[in-house]
GUZADO-39387 format. One line per 4 residues: for each residue x negated, y negated, z negated of C-alpha. Coordinates in steps of 0.05 Angstrom, whole numbers, always signed. Layout:
BEGIN
X:Y:Z | ...
//
This chain:
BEGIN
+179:+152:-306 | +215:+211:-288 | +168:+264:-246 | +208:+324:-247
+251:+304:-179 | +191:+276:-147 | +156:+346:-158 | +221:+367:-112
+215:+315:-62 | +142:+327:-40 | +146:+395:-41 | +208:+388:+5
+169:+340:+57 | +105:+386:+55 | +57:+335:+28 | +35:+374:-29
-38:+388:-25 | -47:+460:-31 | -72:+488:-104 | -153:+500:-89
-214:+495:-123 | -245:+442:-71 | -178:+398:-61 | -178:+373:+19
-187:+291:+8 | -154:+275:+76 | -99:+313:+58 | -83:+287:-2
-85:+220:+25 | -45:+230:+71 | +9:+247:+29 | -2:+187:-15
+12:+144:+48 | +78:+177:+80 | +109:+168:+10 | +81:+89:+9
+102:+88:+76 | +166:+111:+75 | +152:+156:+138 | +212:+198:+137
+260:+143:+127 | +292:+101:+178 | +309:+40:+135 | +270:-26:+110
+252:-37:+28 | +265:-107:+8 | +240:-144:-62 | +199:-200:-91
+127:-213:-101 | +122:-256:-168 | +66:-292:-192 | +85:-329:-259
+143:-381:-240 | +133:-359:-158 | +183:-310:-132 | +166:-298:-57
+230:-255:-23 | +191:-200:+26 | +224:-144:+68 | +187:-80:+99
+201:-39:+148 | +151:+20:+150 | +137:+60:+208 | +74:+101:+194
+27:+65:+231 | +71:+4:+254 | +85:-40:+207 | +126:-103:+202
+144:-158:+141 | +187:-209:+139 | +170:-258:+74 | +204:-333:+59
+160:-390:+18 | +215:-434:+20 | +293:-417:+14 | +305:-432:+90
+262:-394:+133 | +224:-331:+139 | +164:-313:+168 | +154:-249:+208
+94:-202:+222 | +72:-140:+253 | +22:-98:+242 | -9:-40:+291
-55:-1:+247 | -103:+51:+283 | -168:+96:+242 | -213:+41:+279
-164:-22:+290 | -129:-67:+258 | -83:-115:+290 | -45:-172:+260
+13:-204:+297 | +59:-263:+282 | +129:-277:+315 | +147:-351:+317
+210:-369:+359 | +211:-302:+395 | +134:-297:+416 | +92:-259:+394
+14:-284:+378 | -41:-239:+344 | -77:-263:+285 | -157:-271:+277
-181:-219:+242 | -199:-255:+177 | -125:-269:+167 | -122:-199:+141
-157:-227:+77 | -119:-291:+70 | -70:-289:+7 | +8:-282:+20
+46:-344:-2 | +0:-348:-60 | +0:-289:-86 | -51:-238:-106
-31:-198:-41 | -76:-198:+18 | -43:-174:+95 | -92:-125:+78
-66:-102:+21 | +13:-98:+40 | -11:-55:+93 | -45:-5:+50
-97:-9:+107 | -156:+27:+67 | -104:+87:+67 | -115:+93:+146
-195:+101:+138 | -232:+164:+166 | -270:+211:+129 | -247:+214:+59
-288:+243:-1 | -261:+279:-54 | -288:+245:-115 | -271:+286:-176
-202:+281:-231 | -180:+236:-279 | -122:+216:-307 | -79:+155:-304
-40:+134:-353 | -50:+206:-383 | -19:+243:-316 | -73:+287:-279
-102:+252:-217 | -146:+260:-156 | -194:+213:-143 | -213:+191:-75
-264:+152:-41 | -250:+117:+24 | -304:+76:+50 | -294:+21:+99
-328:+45:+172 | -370:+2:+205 | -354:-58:+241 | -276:-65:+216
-254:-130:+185 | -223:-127:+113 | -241:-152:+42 | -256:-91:+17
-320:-36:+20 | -304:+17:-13 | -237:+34:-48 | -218:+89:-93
-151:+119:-98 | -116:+153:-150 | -63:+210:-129 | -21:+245:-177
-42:+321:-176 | +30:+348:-179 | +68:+301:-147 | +25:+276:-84
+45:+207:-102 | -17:+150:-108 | -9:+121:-183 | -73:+69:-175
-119:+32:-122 | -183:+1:-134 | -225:-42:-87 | -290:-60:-95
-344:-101:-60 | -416:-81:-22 | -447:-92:-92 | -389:-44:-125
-355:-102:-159 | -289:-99:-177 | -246:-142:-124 | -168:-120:-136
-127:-66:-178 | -63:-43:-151 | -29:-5:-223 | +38:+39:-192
+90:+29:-256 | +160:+54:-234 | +183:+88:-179 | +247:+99:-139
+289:+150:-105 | +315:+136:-42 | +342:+188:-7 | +362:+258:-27
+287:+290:-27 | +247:+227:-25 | +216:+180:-66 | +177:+112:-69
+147:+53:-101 | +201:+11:-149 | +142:-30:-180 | +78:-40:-172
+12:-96:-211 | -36:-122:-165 | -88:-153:-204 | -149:-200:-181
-217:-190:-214 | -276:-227:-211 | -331:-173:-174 | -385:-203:-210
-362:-201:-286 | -305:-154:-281 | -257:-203:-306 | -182:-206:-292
-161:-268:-253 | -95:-264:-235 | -37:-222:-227 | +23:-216:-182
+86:-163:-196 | +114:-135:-138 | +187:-96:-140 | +232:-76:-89
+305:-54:-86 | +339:+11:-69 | +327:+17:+18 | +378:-18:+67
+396:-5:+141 | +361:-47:+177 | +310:-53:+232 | +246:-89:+259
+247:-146:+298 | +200:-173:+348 | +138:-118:+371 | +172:-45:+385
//
């Protein structure tokens, strides 16, 4: 993985955390989540979610905190969703034959054709959460990292309690997610393995592991690869 130009590119868009001794959490997480989100880009990322022989087709198109996805379980249609994402709210929309009908909320938990993906998940929803805590440094995968802890406020819907996030110290970009349960099990893993450039100063996921766990043992259940290609021109349908 080459980290050199992404060093560029997030000093370029400002979401460097500054150099302190007591790093700012919110800050840093908010950095992780305009390059996940692809904030400064006007295009949609398109790619697979794979789960042994199962190749689901999904396209994004990110707009901080609107969100919409398009993915196809069969080779003839596609289904399309919206997402309006607030510190507080989180609402879920589908858009069948031009109307548009919102989701319960335990539809955010509910698997994606299968796979190890929740709504929840694609979303990155646990990245909108209030009140960060800075929770130390490790390394991943021996780069330098800031841990944070995001816990889930009170009241909002999701599969998650509390999740920690791993953000490169350099580079601003989030290398590994980890939710976990009321009881602190170990629910999902999301494991960042390549990334992409897709613009002149910007960068973003290429490939990403999301793996299942069983909270109680620890144990890995499943796991789903999810990849995307180089951005396209394109736009959102549906909610605006």
């Amino acid at each position: 993985m080459n980290f050199k130009p992404l060093a560029l590119a997030f000093c370029l868009l400002g979401t460097l955390p500054a150099a302190a001794q007591q790093p700012d959490p919110k800050a840093i997480l908010e950095g992780a989540r305009m390059s996940a989100t692809l904030t400064k880009l006007d295009e949609g990322l398109s790619g697979n979610l794979r789960k042994g022989n199962q190749k689901t087709p999904v396209t994004l198109f990110l707009k901080g905190q609107d969100i919409q996805f398009q993915f196809s379980d069969n080779k003839e249609s596609w289904r399309i969703f919206h997402m309006r994402i607030g510190d507080e709210t989180f609402n879920l929309f589908e858009i069948i034959n031009g109307k548009t009908l919102k989701l319960p909320p335990e539809k955010l938990v509910a698997p994606i054709a299968g796979t190890d993906l929740t709504y929840e998940d694609l979303a990155l929803r646990f990245f909108y959460w209030p009140n960060p805590k800075f929770d130390g440094q490790e390394d991943v995968g021996g780069q330098p990292c800031y841990k944070i802890r995001v816990d889930k406020p009170a009241g909002v819907a999701g599969h998650y309690q509390v999740v920690y996030v791993w953000v490169h110290v350099k580079f601003g970009a989030f290398m590994r997610i980890r939710g976990h349960d009321k009881k602190g099990g170990l629910i999902k893993e999301f494991q960042v393995e390549d990334i992409m450039q897709v613009a002149k100063d910007v960068w973003t996921l290429r490939k990403m592991q999301v793996a299942t766990h069983d909270p109680a043992t620890g144990r890995r259940i499943s796991i789903t690869d999810v990849t995307f290609d180089s951005p396209k021109k394109a736009g959102p349908r549906g909610l605006h």
